[in-house]
PAMI-252777 format. One record per residue: residue number from 1; residue in one letter; x, z, y of N, C-alpha, C, O in turn. Coordinates in steps of 0.2 Angstrom, whole numbers. Layout:
<lonus>
+-----+------+-------+-------+-------+-------+-------+-------+-------+-------+-------+-------+-------+-------+
! seq ! type !    nu !    nw !    nv !   cau !   caw !   cav !    cu !    cw !    cv !    ou !    ow !    ov !
+-----+------+-------+-------+-------+-------+-------+-------+-------+-------+-------+-------+-------+-------+
! NUM !    a !     X !     Z !     Y !     X !     Z !     Y !     X !     Z !     Y !     X !     Z !     Y !
...
+-----+------+-------+-------+-------+-------+-------+-------+-------+-------+-------+-------+-------+-------+
</lonus>
This chain:
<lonus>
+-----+------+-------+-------+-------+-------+-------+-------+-------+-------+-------+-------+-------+-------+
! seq ! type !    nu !    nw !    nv !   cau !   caw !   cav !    cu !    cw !    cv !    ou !    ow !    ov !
+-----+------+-------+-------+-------+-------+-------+-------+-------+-------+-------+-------+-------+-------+
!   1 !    x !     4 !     0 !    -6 !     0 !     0 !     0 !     4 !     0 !     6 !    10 !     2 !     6 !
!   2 !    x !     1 !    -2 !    12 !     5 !    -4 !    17 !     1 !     0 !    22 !    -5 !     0 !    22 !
!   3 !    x !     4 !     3 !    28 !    -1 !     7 !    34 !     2 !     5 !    39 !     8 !     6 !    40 !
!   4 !    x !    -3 !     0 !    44 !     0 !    -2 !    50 !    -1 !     4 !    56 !    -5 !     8 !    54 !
!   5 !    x !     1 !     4 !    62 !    -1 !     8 !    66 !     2 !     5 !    73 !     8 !     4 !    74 !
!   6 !    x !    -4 !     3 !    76 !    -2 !     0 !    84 !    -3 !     4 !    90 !    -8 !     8 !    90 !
!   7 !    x !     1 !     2 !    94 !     1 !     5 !   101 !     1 !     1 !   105 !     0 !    -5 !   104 !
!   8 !    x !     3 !     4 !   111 !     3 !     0 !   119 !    -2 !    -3 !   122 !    -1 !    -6 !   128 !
!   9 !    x !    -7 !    -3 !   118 !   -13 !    -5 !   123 !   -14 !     1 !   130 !   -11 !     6 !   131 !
!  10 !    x !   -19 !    -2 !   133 !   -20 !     1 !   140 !   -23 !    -4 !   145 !   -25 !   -10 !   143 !
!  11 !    x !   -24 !    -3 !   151 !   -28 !    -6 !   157 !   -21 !    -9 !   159 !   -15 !    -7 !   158 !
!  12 !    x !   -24 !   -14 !   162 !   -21 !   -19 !   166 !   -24 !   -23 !   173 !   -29 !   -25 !   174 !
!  13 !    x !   -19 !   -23 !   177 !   -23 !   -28 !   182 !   -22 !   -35 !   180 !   -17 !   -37 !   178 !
!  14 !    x !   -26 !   -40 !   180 !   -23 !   -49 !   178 !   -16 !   -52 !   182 !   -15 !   -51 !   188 !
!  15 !    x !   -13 !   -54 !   177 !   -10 !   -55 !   180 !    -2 !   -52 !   177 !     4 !   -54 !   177 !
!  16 !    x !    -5 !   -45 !   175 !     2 !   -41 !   172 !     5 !   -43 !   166 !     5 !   -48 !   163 !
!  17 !    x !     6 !   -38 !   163 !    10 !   -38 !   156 !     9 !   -31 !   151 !     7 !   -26 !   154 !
!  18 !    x !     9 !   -31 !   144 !     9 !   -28 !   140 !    12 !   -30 !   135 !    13 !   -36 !   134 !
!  19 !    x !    15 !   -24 !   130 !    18 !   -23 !   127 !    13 !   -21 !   119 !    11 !   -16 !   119 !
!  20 !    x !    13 !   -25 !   115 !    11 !   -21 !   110 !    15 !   -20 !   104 !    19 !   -25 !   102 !
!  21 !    x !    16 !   -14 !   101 !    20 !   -14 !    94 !    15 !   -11 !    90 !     9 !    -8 !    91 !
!  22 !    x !    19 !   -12 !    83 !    13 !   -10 !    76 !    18 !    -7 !    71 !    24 !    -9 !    73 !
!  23 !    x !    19 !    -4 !    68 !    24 !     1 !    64 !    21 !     1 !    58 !    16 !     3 !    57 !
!  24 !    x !    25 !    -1 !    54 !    24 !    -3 !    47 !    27 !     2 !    43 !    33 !     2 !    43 !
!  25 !    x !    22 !     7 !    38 !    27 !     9 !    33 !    22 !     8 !    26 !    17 !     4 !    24 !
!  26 !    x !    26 !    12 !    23 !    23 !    13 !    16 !    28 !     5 !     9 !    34 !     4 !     9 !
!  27 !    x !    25 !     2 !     7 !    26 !    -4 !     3 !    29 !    -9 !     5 !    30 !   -14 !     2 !
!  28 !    x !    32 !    -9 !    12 !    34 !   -13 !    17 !    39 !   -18 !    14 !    40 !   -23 !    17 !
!  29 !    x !    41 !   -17 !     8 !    46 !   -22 !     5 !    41 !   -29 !     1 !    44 !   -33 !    -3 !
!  30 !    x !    35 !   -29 !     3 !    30 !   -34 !    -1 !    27 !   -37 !     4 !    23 !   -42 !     2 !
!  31 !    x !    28 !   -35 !    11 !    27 !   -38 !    16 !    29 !   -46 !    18 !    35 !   -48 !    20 !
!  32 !    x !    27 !   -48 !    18 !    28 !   -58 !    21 !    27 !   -58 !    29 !    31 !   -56 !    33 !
!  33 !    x !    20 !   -60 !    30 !    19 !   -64 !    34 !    15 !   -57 !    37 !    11 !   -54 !    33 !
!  34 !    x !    17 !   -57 !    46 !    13 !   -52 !    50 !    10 !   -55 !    56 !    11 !   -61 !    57 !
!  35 !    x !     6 !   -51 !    60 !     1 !   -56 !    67 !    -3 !   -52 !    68 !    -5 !   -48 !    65 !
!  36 !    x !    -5 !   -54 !    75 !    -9 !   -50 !    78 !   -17 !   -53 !    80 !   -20 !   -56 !    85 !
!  37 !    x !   -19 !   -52 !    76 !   -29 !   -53 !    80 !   -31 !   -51 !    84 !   -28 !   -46 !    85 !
!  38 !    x !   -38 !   -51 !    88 !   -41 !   -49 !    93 !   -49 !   -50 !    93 !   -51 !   -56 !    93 !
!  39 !    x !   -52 !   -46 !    95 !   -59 !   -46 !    96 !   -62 !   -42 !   102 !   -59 !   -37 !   104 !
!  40 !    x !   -68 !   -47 !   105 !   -70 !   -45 !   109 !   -76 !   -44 !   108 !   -80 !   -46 !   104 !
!  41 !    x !   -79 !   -40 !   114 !   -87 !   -36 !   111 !   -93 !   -44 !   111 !   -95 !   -47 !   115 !
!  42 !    x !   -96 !   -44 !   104 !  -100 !   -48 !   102 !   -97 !   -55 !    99 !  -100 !   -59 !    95 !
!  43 !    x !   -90 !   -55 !   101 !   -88 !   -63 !    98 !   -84 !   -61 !    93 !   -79 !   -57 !    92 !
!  44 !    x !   -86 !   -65 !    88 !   -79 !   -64 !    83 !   -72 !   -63 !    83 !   -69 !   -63 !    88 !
!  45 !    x !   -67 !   -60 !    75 !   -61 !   -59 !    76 !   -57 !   -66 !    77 !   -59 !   -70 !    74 !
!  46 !    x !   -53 !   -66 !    81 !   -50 !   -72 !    80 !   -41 !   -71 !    78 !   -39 !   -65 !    78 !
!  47 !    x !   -38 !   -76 !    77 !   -30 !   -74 !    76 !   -26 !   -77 !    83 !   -27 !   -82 !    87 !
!  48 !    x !   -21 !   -72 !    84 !   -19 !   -72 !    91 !   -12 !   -75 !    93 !   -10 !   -78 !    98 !
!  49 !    x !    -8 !   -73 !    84 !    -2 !   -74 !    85 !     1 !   -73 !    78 !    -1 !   -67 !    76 !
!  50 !    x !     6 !   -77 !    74 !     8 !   -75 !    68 !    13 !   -75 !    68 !    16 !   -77 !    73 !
!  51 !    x !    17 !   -73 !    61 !    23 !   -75 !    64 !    28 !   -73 !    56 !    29 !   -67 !    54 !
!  52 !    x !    30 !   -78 !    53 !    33 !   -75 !    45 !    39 !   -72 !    44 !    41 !   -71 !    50 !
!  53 !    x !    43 !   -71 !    40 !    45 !   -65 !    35 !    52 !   -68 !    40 !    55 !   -64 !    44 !
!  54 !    x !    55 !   -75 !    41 !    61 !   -78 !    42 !    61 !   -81 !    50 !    65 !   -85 !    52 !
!  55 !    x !    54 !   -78 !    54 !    54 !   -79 !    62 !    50 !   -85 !    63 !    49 !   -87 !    69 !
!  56 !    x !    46 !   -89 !    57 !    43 !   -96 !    60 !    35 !   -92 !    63 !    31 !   -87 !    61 !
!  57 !    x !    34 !   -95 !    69 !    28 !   -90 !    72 !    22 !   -97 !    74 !    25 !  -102 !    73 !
!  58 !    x !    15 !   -97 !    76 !    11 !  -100 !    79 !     7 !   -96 !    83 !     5 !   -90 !    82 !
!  59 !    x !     6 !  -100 !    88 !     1 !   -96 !    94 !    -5 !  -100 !    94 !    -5 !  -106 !    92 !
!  60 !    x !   -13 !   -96 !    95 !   -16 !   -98 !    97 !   -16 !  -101 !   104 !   -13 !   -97 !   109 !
!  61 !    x !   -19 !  -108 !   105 !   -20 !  -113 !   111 !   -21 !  -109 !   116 !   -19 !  -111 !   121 !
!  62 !    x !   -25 !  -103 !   116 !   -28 !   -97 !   122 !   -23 !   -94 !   127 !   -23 !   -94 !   133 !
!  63 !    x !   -17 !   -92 !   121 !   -12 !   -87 !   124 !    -3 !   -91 !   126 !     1 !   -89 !   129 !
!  64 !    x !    -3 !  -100 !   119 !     4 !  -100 !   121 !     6 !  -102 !   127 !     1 !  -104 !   131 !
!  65 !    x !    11 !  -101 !   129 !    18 !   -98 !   134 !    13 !   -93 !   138 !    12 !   -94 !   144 !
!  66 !    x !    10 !   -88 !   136 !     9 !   -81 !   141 !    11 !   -76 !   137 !    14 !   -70 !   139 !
!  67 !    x !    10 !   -77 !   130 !     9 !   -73 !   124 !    18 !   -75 !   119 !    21 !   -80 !   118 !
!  68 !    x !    19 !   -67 !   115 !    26 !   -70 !   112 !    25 !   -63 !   107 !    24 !   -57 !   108 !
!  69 !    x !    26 !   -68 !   101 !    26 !   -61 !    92 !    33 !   -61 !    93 !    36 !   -66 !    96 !
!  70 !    x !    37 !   -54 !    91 !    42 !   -56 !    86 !    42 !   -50 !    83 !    38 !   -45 !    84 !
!  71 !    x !    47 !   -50 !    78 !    48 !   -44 !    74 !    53 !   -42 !    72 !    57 !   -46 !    71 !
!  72 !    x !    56 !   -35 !    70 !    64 !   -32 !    70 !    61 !   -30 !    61 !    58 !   -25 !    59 !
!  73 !    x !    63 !   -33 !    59 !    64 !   -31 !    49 !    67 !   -24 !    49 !    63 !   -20 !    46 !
!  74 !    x !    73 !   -23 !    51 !    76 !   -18 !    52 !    72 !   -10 !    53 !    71 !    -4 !    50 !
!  75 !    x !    70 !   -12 !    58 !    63 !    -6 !    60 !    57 !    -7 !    58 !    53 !    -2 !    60 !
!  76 !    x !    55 !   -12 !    55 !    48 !   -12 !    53 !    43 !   -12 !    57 !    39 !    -8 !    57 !
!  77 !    x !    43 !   -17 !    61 !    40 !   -15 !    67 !    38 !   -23 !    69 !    42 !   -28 !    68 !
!  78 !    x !    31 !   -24 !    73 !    30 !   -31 !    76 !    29 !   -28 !    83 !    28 !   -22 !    84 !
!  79 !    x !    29 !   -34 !    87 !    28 !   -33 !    94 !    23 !   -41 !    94 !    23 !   -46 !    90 !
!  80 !    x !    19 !   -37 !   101 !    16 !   -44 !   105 !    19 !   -43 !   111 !    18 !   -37 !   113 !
!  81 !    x !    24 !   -47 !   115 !    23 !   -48 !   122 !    18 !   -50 !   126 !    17 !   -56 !   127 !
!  82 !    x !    14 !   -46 !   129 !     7 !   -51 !   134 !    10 !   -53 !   141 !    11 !   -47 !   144 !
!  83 !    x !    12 !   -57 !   144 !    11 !   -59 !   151 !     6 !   -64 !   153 !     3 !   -68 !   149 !
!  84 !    x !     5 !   -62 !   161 !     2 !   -69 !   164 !    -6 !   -67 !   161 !    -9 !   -71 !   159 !
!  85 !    x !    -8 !   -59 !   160 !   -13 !   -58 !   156 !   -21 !   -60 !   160 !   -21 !   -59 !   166 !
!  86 !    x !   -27 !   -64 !   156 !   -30 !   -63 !   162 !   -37 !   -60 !   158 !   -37 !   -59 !   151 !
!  87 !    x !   -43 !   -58 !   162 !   -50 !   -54 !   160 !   -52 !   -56 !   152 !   -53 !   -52 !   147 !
!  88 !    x !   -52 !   -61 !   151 !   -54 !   -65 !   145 !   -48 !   -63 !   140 !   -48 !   -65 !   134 !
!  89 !    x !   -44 !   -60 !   142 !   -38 !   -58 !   137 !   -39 !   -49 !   133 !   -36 !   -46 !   129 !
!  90 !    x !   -47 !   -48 !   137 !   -48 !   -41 !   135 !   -51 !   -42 !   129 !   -53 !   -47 !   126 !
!  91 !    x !   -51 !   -35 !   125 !   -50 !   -35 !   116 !   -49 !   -29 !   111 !   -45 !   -25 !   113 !
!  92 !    x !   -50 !   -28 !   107 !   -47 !   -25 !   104 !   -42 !   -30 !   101 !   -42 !   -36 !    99 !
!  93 !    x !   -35 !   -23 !   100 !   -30 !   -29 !    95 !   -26 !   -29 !    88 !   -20 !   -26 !    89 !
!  94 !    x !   -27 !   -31 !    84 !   -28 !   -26 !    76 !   -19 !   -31 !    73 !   -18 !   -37 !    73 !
!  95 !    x !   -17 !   -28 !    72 !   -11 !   -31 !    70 !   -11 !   -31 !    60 !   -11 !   -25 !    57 !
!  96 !    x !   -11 !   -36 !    58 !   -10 !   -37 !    51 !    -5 !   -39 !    48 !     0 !   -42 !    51 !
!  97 !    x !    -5 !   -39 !    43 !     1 !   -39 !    38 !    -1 !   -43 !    32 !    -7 !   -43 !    30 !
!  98 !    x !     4 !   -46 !    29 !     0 !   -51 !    22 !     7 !   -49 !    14 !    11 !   -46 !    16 !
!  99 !    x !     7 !   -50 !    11 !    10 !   -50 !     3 !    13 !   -57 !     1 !    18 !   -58 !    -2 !
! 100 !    x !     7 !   -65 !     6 !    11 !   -69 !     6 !    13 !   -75 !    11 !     8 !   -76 !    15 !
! 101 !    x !    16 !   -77 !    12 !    15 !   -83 !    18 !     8 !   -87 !    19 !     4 !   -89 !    15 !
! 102 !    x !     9 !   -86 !    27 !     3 !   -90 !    29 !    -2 !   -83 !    35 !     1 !   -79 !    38 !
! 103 !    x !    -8 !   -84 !    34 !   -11 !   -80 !    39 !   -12 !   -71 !    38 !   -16 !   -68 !    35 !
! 104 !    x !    -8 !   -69 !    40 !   -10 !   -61 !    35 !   -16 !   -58 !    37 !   -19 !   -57 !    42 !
! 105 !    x !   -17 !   -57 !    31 !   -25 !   -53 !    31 !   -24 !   -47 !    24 !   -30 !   -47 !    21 !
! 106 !    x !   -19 !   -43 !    22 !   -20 !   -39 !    17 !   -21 !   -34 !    21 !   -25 !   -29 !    19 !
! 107 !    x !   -18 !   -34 !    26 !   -19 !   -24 !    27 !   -18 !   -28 !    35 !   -15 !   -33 !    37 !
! 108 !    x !   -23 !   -20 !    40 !   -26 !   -20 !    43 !   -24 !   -14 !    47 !   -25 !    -9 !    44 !
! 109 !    x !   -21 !   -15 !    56 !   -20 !    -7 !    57 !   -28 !    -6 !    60 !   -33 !    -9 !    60 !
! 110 !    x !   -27 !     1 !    63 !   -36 !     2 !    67 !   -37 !     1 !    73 !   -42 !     3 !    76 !
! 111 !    x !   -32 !    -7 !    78 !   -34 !    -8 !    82 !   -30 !    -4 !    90 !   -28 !     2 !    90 !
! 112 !    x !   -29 !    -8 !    94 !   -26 !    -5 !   101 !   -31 !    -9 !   108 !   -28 !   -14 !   110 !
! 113 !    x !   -35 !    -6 !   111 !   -37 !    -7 !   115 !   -34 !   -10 !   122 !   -31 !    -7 !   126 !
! 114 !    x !   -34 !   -16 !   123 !   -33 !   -19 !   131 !   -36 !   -23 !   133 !   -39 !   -29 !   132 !
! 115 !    x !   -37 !   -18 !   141 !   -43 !   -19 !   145 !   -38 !   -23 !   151 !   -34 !   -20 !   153 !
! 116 !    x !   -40 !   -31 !   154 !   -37 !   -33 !   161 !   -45 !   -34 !   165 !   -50 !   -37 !   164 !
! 117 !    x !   -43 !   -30 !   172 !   -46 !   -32 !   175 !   -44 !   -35 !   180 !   -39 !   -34 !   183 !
! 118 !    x !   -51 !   -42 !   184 !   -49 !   -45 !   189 !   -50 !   -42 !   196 !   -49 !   -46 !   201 !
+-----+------+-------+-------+-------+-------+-------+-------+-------+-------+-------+-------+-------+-------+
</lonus>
């Protein structure tokens, strides 16, 4: 089993920046491919940003060049860079994890809060 846990969400003005990280323990040696989704109230979850085991990443069309995954193996650990963030960027943002290449969806952390206001 794998337990994600994210941070750094918070309120923002548009326009700013945020940082999110996700901390991976447990099983983390069966990890592949990690990424970050996001949901907003009433609209479906969608995927934000992925990113696999050897650095190959995709961004959705929404966020590329404002939005940036990367991940330290070492520390266990994923990052989203948010800049250039704007209102519609608001969400929750659940960072997952997968066993194989491609989109992760085995495990699931409980989400971090970011609010941009205009």
């Amino acid at each position: 089993q794998v337990q994600l846990v994210e941070s750094g969400g918070g309120l923002v003005q548009a326009g700013g920046s945020l940082r999110l990280s996700c901390a991976a323990s447990g099983s983390i040696f069966s990890i592949n491919a990690m990424g970050w989704y996001r949901q907003a109230p009433g609209k479906e979850r969608e995927l934000v940003a992925r990113i696999s085991r050897g650095g190959r990443t995709y961004y959705a069309d929404s966020v590329k060049g404002r939005f940036t995954i990367s991940r330290d193996n070492a520390k266990n650990t994923l990052y989203l860079q948010m800049n250039s963030l704007k209102p519609e960027d608001t969400a929750m943002y659940y960072c997952a994890a997968g066993d194989v290449p491609g989109t992760p969806s085995d495990y699931w952390g409980q989400g971090t809060q970011v609010t941009v206001s205009s």
